[in-house]
N, C-alpha and C positions, 0 to 999 in steps of 0.2 A: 840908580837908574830904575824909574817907574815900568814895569810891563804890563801891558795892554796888546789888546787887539784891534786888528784892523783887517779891511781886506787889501787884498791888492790884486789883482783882476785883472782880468781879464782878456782872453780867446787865443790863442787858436792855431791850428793847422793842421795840416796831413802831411800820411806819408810815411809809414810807422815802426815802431821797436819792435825788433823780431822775439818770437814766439820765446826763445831760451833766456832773451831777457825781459822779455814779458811784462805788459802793463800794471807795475805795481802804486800806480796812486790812487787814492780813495774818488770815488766816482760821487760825482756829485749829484744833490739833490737839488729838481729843477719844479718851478712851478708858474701860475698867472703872474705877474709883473705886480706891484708892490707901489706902494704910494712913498715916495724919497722920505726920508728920515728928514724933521726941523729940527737944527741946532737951538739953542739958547744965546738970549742974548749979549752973554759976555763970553759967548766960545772964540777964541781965537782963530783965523785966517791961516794956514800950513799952507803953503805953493808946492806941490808936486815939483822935484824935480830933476827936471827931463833928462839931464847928463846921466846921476846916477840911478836911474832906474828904470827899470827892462823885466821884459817876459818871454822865459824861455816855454818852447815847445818842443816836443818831438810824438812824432808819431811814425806810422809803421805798416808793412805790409805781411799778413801772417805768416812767420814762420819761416822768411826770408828777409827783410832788412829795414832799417830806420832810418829818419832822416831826422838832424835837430835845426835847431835856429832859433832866432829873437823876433821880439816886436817891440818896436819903441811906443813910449808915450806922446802925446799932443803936447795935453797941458792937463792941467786939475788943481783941484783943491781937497785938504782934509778940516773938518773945523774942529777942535780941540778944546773943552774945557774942565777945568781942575784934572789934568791928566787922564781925560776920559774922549773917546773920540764919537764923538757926537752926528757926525755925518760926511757926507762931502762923494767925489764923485772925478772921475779920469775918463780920459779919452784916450782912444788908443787909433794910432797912426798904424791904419793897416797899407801904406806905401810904402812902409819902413819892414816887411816883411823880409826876412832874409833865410836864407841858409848857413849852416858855419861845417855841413860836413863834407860836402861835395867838392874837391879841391880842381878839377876841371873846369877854368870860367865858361866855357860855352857849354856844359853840364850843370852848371850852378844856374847860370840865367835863365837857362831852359825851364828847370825846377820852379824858380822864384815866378818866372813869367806863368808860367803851369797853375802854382798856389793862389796867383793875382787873378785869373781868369775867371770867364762864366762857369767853369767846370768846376770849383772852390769858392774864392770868397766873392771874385766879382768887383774887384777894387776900383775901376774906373767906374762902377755906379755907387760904391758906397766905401770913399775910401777910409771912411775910419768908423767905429764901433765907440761903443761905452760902456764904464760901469759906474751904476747911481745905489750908496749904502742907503738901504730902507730900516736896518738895523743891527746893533752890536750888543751880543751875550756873553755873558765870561762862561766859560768852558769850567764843566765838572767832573773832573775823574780823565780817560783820554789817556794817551801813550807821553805825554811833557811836549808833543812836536807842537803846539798849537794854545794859545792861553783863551783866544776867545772864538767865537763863532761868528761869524761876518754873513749879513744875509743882504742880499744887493741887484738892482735889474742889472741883466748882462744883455748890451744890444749886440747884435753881430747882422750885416745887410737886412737892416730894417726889421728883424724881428727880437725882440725884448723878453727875455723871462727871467724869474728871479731864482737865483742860486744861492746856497747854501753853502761856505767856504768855513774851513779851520785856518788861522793864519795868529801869528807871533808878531806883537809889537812893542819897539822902545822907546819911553819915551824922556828923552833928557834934555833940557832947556829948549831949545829951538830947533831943533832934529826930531823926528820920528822915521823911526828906521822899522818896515815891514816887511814881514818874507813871510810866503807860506808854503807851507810840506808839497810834495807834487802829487795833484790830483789831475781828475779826468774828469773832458766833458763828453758828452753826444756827439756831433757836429752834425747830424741830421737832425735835431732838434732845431736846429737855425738851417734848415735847407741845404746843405751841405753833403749831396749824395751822389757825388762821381765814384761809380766800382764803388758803392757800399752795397752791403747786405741785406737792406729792408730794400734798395730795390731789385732781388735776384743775383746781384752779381755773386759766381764763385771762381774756384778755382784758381788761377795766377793771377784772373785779374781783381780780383779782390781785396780793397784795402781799409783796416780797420775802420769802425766806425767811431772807437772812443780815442780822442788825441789827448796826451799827458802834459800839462802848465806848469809852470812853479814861478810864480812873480816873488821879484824884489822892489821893493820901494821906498823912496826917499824923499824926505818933503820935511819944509822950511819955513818958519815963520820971516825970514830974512831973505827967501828967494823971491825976486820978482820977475 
C-alpha cells in the first residue's frame, strides 16, 4: 500500500475542552488564499465519499468543559496520478452540524441550533463551506503522525484563507483513505466571535477562541 498525503479539511466549531484536557492539536498556519492546484492530464477522478467520511470537532470553555461532534461532507473530489495526489477539493455540509456529547434532546438541539446561528457559523446564510488543495509536500523529519503537508483555501461564511495541514494518506487500487492528526483552527479568523477574547469577553463567559478538527476521509475512483 502506497502512502501519500492528502488533506482532509475542513472547519469547525465551538464550545470547548476543558483546561485539564487542554487543546493539544498543532494550530495551524493561515494566510491570503492561494490559486487551486492543476492536476495533469491523465490524473485520475477519486469521488469523495460521503458515507465514510466526516470531521470531528470539539471545542471548549476555559477550564470548565467541552463539547464534541461531526460535520458531514457534500460532495468532492481527489485527482490522483501515479499514486501522487495532485489536487481536488470538498464541501462541507455545515447543516449536518451535530453534537454527539449532550445526551439531553432538548440540550442537544439548543446547542446544534446555538452553533447554526448568527452568533457561530450562521448556516441559513451560508450553509456549507469548503476546502480547495493549492498544494501537496511530502513531510521531512516530524513525529511519523503525518507523511505529507497539505496546503489548501479553507472557506467558512464567505471568507477564504489558506491553511497549512499535516495529514496521512493511503493509497491502494481505487481507495484513498486520509486522516489527519488533530489540530486547531482560529474561528475568529473566519468571523466567529460570540464570548471570544479578541472581543473583551472574560471570565465564565468566555469561550475559546481555538477549536480542535481531526478529519477522516475516504474517496473512490468507483464511487459516483
Amino acid at each position: 500500500m502506497k502512502k501519500l498525503s492528502l488533506f482532509a479539511s475542513l472547519l469547525a466549531v465551538l464550545f470547548f475542552v476543558a483546561c485539564q484536557n487542554s487543546n493539544s492539536g498543532q494550530a495551524v498556519e493561515t494566510g491570503e488564499a492561494q490559486d487551486a492546484a492543476t492536476a495533469s492530464e491523465g490524473a485520475v477522478t477519486y469521488a469523495i465519499d460521503k458515507e465514510a467520511s466526516v470531521i470531528m470537532w470539539e471545542g471548549y470553555k476555559p477550564a470548565k468543559y467541552s463539547h464534541t461532534g461531526i460535520i458531514q461532507l457534500k460532495d468532492g473530489s481527489l485527482a490522483v496520478n501515479e499514486g501522487n495526489i495532485e489536487g481536488g477539493s470538498f464541501v462541507i455540509d455545515m447543516t449536518t452540524l451535530t453534537n454527539l456529547d449532550v445526551e439531553d434532546p432538548k440540550d442537544k438541539a439548543k446547542l446544534e441550533g446555538h452553533l447554526k446561528s448568527g452568533d457561530f457559523f450562521e448556516v441559513d446564510k451560508y450553509p456549507t463551506g469548503q476546502f480547495e488543495i493549492t498544494k501537496v509536500e511530502p513531510m521531512t523529519g516530524g513525529d511519523g503522525n503525518a507523511t505529507h503537508k497539505i496546503t489548501g483555501n479553507l472557506t467558512l461564511k464567505g471568507i477564504t484563507k489558506s491553511i497549512e495541514l499535516p495529514a496521512n494518506v493511503a493509497i491502494d487500487g481505487d481507495k484513498v483513505v486520509a486522516t489527519t492528526p488533530e489540530f486547531t483552527i482560529n474561528r475568529t479568523e473566519w468571523d466567529v466571535k460570540f464570548n471570544s477574547g479578541v472581543i473583551g469577553t472574560v471570565g465564565d463567559a468566555l469561550i475559546a477562541d481555538d477549536v480542535k478538527l481531526k478529519i477522516d476521509l475516504m474517496a473512490s475512483s468507483s464511487v459516483r
